[in-house]
N, C-alpha and C positions, 0 to 999 in steps of 0.2 A: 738301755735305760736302767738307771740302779731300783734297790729295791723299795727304798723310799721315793722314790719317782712314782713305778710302777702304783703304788699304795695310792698317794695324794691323785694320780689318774683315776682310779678304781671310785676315790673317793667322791672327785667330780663329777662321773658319768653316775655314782650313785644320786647323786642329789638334783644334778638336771634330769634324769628319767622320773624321779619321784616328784621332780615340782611340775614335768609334764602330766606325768598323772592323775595331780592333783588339780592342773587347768581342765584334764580333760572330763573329771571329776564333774568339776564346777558345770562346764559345757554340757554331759549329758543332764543336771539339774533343770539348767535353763534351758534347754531345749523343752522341759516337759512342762513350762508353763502356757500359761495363755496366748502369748504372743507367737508362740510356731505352733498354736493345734494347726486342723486340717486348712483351716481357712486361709492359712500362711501357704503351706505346703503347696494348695491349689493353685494360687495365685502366683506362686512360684514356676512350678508346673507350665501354669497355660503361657507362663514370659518364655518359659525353655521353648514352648514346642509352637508359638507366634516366629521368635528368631531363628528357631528351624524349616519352619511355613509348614508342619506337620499337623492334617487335621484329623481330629479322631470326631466319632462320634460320643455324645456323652455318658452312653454305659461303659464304652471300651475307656474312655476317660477315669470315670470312676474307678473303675477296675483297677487301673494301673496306678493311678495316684493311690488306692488302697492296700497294692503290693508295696511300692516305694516306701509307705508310711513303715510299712511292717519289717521290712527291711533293713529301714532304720534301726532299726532292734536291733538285730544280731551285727550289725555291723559297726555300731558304736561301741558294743560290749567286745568285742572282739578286741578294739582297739584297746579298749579300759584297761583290758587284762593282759593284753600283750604287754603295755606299760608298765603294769605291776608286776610283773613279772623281770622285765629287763631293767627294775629298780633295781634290782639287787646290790649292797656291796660285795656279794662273793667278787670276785678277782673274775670270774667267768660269770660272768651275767646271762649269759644266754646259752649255758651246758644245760641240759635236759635235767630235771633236776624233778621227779614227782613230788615231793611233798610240797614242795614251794608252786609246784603249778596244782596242785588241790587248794591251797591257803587262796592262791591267787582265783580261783573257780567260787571259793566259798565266798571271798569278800566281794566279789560281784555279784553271786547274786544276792547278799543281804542290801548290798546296796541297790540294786534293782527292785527288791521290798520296798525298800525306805524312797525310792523314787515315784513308786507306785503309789505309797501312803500318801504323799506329798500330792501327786493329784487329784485324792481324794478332798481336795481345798482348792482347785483351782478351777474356776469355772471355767465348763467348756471342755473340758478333761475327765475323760474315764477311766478311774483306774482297774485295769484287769491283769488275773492271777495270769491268764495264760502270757500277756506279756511279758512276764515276770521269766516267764517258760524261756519263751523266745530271745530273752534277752541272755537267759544263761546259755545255753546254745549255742549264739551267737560266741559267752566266753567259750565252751570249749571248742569251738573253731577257732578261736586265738589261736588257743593252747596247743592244738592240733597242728598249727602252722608252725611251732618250735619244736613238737617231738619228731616232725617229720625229717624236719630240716638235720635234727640231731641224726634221724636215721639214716636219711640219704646220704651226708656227710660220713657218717662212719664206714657206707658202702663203696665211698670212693676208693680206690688206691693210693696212698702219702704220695706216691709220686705224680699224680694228676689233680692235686686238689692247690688252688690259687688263693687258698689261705689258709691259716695257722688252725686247728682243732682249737674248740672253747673248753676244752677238759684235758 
């Protein structure tokens, strides 16, 4: 591929990773209204584990629908930031690259602030700091899943690795 090729690629894959970001943007918003508080979750929940025929009693219910809720946290943000991250138009979108996975750590959690604040208006929604925790967390376990992979990767030997180095 020439190098104008290579270029208008890089360019591509910059703009579909940032418009996924930006759905997934949107998705963590609306997930934090009224329509999925706990009462969604639950009732979600009791259809999974009816179609399973798994019966729990109702503290061990609570319980775990109260992990799952929390879960959701770090695993949503996980995603966010992974995305933001492999927006990049570097030519390598996914070389390990610290300051771009700080930027990427930061604009998550401002934006898990501003998700938090935003509940502060939605009845039936609490917003709390420690979520806020939780949710950055969750990004640097993104982030955590691309410096690994940089590292693993560069422990391979060139001659046993089944794809091209991102740097």
């Amino acid at each position: 591929m020439n190098r104008i090729g290579l270029i208008k690629n890089h360019n591509i894959h910059s703009i579909l990773w940032k418009a996924m970001t930006v759905v997934w943007a949107a998705l963590i918003f609306e997930l934090s209204t009224s329509t999925y508080g706990p009462s969604f979750s639950s009732g979600l929940m009791r259809v999974i584990l009816d179609f399973l025929h798994v019966t729990l009693s109702q503290s061990s219910f609570e319980t775990i629908h109260h992990l799952l809720r929390k879960l959701a946290h770090p695993s949503e943000y996980a995603v966010f930031v992974m995305l933001m991250y492999g927006s990049s138009s570097d030519p390598q979108p996914f070389a390990w690259r610290p300051r771009r996975a700080l930027w990427c750590l930061l604009i998550a959690a401002l934006y898990s602030l501003t998700d938090e604040f935003h509940q502060r208006f939605v009845p039936g929604r609490t917003p709390l700091l420690s979520d806020c925790g939780i949710d950055s967390l969750g990004g640097v376990l993104g982030i955590l899943l691309y410096y690994v992979d940089d590292l693993v990767f560069q422990a391979v030997p060139p001659s046993m690795r089944i794809r091209e180095p991102y740097h």
